[in-house]
C-alpha positions in Angstrom: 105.0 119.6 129.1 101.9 120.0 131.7 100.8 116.7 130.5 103.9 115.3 131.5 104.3 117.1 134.8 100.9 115.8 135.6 101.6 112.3 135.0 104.9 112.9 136.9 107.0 112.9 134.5 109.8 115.8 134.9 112.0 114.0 132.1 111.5 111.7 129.4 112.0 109.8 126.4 109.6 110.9 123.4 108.5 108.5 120.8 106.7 109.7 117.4 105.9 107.9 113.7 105.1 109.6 110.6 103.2 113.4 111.4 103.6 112.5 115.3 107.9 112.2 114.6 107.5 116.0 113.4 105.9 116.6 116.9 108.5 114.5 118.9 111.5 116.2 116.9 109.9 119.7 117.8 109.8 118.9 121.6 112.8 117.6 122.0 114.1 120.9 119.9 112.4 123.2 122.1 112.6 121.5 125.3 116.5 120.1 125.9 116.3 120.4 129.2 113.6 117.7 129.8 113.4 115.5 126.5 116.3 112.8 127.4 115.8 111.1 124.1 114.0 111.0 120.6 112.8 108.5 118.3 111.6 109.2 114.8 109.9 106.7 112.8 109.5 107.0 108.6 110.4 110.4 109.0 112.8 113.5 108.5 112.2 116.8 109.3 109.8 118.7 107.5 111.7 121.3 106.6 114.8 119.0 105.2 111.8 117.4 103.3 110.7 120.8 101.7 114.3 122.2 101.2 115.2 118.5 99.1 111.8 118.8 97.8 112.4 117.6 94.2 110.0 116.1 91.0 110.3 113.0 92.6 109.4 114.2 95.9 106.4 116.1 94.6 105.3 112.7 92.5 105.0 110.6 95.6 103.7 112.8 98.3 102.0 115.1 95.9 98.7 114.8 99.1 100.9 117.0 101.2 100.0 119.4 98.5 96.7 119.3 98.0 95.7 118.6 101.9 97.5 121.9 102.6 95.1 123.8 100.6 92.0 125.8 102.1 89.3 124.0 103.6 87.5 124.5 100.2 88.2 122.4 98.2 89.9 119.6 100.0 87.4 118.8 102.7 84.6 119.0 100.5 86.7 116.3 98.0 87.6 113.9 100.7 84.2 114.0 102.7 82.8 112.8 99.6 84.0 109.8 100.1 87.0 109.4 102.9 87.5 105.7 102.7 88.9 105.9 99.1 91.6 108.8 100.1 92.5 107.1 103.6 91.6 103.4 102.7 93.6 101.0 105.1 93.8 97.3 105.6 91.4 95.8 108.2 93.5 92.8 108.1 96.3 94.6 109.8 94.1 95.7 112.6 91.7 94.7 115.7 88.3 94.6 114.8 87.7 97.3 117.7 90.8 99.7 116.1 89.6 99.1 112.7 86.0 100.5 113.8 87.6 103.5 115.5 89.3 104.2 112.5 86.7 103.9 110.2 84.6 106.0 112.5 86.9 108.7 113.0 88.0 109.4 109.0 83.9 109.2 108.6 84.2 112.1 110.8 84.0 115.7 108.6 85.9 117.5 111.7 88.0 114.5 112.2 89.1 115.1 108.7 89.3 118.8 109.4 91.8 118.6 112.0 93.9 115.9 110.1 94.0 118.4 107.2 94.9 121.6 109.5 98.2 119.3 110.6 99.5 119.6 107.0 98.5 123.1 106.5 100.7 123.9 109.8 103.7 121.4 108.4 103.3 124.3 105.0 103.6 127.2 107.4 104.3 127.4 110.9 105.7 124.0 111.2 109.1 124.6 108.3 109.1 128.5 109.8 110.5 126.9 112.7 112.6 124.7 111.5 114.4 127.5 109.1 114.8 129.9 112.1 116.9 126.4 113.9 118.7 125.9 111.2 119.9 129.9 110.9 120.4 129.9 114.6 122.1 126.8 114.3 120.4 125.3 117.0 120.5 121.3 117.3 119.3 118.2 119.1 121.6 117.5 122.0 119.7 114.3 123.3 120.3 110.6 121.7 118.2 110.4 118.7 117.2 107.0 116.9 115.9 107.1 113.7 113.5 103.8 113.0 112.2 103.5 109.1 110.5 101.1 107.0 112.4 98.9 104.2 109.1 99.2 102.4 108.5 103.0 102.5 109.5 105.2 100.2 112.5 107.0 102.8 115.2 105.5 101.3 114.7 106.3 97.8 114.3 109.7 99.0 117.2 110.5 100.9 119.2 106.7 101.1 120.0 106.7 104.7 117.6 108.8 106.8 120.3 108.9 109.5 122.5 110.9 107.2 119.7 113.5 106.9 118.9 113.6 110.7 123.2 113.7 111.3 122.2 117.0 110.0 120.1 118.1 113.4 121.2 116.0 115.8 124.7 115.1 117.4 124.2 111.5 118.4 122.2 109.6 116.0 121.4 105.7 116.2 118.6 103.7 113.9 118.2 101.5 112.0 115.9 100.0 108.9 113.0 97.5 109.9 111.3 95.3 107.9 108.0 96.2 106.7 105.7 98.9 105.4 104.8 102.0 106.5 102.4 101.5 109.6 105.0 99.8 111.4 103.1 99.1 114.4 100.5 97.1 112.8 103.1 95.3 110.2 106.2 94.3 112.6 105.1 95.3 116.0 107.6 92.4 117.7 110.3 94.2 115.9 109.3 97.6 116.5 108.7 97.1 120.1 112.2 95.3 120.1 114.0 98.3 119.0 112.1 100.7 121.4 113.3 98.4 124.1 117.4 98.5 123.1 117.2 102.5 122.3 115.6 102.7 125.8 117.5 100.8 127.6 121.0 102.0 125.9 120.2 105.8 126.3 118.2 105.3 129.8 120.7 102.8 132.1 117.7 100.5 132.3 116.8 97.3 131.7 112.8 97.4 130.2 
């Protein structure tokens, strides 16, 4: 929120994919008041995705596992060699992003802190979203849920928006076209969708 305020922005419209949704979807939880709308891309929250956790579930994202245990031994594994755990495509980047990218997985604290994010989404992260659920606490802003044909939500949970009709009282989305990293795979689209959730929940034209 001091961020915000700094930048002069009092109220606002908050915008997360994949680990940065579970960030987006706690601010606009714990701060009604000023987050006027939420979008959530390729994700539910994490602790519908534990509670439904299932043998399928634990098949395909089996690495939140492991990169929730101590910083002995997953660091060491994935320092060994980072580009093999986090690979990528440099085709669906800018030279400049792919370089940042590659520098940054390179990077053993880099990797650190990526690692610490799925020890909190273990702990801390689905304690909080139990305590909302028992106080029956829900999103009150417009929330638009954004995923991936060719990710594996939907044979997960079908329609995400069912699973987010569970936290939220006006929900909105819809499927796009593509794989995971939507912004590098269908950017035209994904910009496109930002734009009609903005301007529908906002009053402006953007």
């Amino acid at each position: 929120m001091s961020l915000m305020r700094a930048l002069g922005h009092e109220r606002f419209t908050v915008v997360g994919h994949d680990r940065g949704g579970y960030v987006a979807f706690r601010t606009a939880m714990d701060h009604p008041d000023v987050v006027t709308g939420l979008v959530v891309m390729d994700v539910v929250p994490i602790g519908e995705a534990l509670a439904r956790c299932d043998a399928r579930f634990a098949a395909k994202w089996w690495h939140w596992f492991f990169f929730a245990q101590s910083r002995h031994p997953a660091e060491e594994i994935i320092n060994a060699d980072p580009m093999r755990w986090y690979s990528g495509d440099p085709e669906q980047m800018e030279p400049e992003a792919w370089a940042d990218y590659t520098s940054a997985i390179r990077d053993p604290e880099t990797v650190h802190a990526m690692l610490e994010d799925y020890r909190a989404g273990l702990s801390v992260d689905q304690h909080h979203d139990a305590a909302d659920r028992d106080r029956g606490r829900r999103l009150t802003c417009p929330t638009h849920v954004l995923w991936a044909t060719g990710d594996d939500l939907p044979e997960l949970y079908g329609d995400p928006r069912d699973v987010w009709r569970e936290w939220a009282d006006h929900v909105t989305g819809r499927p796009i076209e593509g794989t995971h990293h939507l912004a590098e795979v269908a950017p035209e689209e994904l910009v496109s969708a930002l734009q009609e959730f903005l301007a529908r929940s906002t009053g402006l034209s953007i």
